[in-house]
DRENDO-1510 file (C-alpha; in Angstrom, 1 decimal, always signed):
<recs>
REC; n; res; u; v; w
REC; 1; UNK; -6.0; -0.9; -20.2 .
REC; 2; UNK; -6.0; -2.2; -16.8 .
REC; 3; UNK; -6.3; +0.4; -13.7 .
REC; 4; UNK; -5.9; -0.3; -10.2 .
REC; 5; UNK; -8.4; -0.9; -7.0 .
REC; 6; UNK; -6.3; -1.7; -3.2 .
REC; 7; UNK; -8.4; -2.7; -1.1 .
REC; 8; UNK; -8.6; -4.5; +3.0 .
REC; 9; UNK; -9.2; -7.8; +3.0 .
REC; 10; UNK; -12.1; -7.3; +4.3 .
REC; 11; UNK; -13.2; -4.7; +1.4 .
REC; 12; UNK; -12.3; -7.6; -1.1 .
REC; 13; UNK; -13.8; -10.8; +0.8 .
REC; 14; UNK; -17.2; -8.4; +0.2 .
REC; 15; UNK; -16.4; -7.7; -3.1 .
REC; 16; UNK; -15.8; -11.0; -3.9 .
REC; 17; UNK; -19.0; -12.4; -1.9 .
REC; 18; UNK; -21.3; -10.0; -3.6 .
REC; 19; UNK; -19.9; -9.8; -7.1 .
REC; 20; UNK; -19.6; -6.4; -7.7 .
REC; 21; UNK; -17.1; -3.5; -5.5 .
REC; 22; UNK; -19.6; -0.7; -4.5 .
REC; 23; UNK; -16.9; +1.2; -3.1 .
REC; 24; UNK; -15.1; +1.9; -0.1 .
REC; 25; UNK; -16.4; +4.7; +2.7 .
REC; 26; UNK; -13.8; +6.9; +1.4 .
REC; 27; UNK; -14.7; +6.4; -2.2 .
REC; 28; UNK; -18.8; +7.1; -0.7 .
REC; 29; UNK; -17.4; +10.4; +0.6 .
REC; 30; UNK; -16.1; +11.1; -3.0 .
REC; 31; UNK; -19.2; +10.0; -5.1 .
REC; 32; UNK; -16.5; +7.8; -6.8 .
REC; 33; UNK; -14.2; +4.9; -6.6 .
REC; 34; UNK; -10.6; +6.2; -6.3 .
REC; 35; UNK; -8.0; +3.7; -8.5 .
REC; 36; UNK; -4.3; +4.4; -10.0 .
REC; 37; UNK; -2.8; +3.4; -13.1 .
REC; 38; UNK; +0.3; +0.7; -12.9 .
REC; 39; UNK; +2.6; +3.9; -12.3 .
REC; 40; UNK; +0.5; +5.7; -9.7 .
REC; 41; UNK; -0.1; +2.2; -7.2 .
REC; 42; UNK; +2.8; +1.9; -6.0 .
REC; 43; UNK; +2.5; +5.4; -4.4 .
REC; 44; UNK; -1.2; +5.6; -3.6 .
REC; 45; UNK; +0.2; +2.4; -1.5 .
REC; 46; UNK; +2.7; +4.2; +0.3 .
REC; 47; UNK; +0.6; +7.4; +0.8 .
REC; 48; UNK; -2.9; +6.1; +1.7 .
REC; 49; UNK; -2.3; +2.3; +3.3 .
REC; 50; UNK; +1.3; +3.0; +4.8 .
REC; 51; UNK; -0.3; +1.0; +8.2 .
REC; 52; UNK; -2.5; -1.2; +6.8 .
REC; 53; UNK; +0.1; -5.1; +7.2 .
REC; 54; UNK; -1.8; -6.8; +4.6 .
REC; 55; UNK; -3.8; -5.4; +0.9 .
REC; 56; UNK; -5.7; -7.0; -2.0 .
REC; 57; UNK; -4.8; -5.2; -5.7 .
REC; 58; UNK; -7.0; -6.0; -7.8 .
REC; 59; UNK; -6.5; -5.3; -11.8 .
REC; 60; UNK; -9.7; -4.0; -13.3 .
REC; 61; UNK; -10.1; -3.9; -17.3 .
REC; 62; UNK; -11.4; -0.5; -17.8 .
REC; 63; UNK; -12.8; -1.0; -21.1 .
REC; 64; UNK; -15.4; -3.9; -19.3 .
REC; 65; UNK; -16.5; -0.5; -17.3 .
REC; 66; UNK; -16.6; +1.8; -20.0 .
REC; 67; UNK; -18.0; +5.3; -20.0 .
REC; 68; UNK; -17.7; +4.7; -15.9 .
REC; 69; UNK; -14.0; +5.4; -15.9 .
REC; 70; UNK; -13.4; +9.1; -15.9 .
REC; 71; UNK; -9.7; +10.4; -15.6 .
REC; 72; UNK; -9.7; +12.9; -13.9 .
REC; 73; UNK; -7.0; +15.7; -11.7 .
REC; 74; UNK; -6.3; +15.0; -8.1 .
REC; 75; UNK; -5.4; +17.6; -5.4 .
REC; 76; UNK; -1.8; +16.5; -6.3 .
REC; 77; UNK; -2.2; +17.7; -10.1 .
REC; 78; UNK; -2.1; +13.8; -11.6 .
REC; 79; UNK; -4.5; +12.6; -13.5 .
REC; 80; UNK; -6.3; +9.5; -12.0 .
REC; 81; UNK; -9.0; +6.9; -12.8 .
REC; 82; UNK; -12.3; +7.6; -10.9 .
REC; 83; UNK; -14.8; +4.9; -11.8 .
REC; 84; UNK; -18.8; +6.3; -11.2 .
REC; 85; UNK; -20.5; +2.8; -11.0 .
REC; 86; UNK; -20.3; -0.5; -9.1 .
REC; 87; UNK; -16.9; -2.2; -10.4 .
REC; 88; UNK; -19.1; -5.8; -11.7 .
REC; 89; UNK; -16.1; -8.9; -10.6 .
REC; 90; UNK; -15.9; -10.1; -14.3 .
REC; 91; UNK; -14.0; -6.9; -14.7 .
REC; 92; UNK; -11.2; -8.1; -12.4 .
REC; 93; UNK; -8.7; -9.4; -14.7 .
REC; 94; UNK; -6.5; -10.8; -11.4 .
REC; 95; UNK; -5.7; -10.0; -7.4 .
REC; 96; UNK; -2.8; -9.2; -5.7 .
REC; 97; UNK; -2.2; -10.5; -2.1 .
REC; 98; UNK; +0.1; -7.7; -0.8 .
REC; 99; UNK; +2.3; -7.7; +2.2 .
REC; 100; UNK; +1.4; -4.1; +3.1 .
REC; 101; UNK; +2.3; -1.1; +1.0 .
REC; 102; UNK; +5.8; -1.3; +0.3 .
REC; 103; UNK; +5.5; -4.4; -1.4 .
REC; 104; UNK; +2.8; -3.4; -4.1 .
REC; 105; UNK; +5.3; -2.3; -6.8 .
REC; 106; UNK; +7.2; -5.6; -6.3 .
REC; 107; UNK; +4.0; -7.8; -6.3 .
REC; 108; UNK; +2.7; -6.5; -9.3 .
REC; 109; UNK; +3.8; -7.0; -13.1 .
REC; 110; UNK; +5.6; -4.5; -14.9 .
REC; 111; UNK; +2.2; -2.0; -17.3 .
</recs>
């Protein structure tokens, strides 16, 4: 099953330069590292990155995290993916350049 990580540019060039996603401050403030299913991204998008003119989504393998990925009720009632260790890179399956937030749902394929 694949879940779903947006992230700066920024946030990903580090990811990608030290081979593993740590998480975000946010996600630090959490003790987790927020990500959405296919359904929820598109959304998450619009509700947390609405400014933000340019995002990476990446598509994470959960099972290559395993017993990591907890899903688990937000303060809206939906059940997310919260992952409690270092995403590794071998368990990004591929990345999304976005043009902000309202393109995520049409830059990414179909679950």
């Amino acid at each position: 099953m694949l879940i779903y990580k947006i992230l700066l540019p920024a946030e990903w060039a580090a990811f990608e330069d030290a081979g593993r996603f740590d998480g975000s401050p946010f996600d630090h403030e959490s003790g987790f590292i927020h990500c959405s299913s296919r359904a929820q991204v598109g959304p998450t998008a619009l509700r947390v990155f609405a400014d933000e003119p340019a995002l990476v989504v990446a598509a994470i393998d959960a099972e290559v995290l395993g017993d990591s990925v907890r899903w688990e009720e937000s303060t809206d009632g939906g059940l997310f993916p919260h992952v409690y260790a270092p995403v590794p890179r071998n368990a990004v399956t591929a990345v999304h350049h976005v043009a902000g937030a309202a393109e995520v749902d049409r830059a990414l394929p179909d679950a």
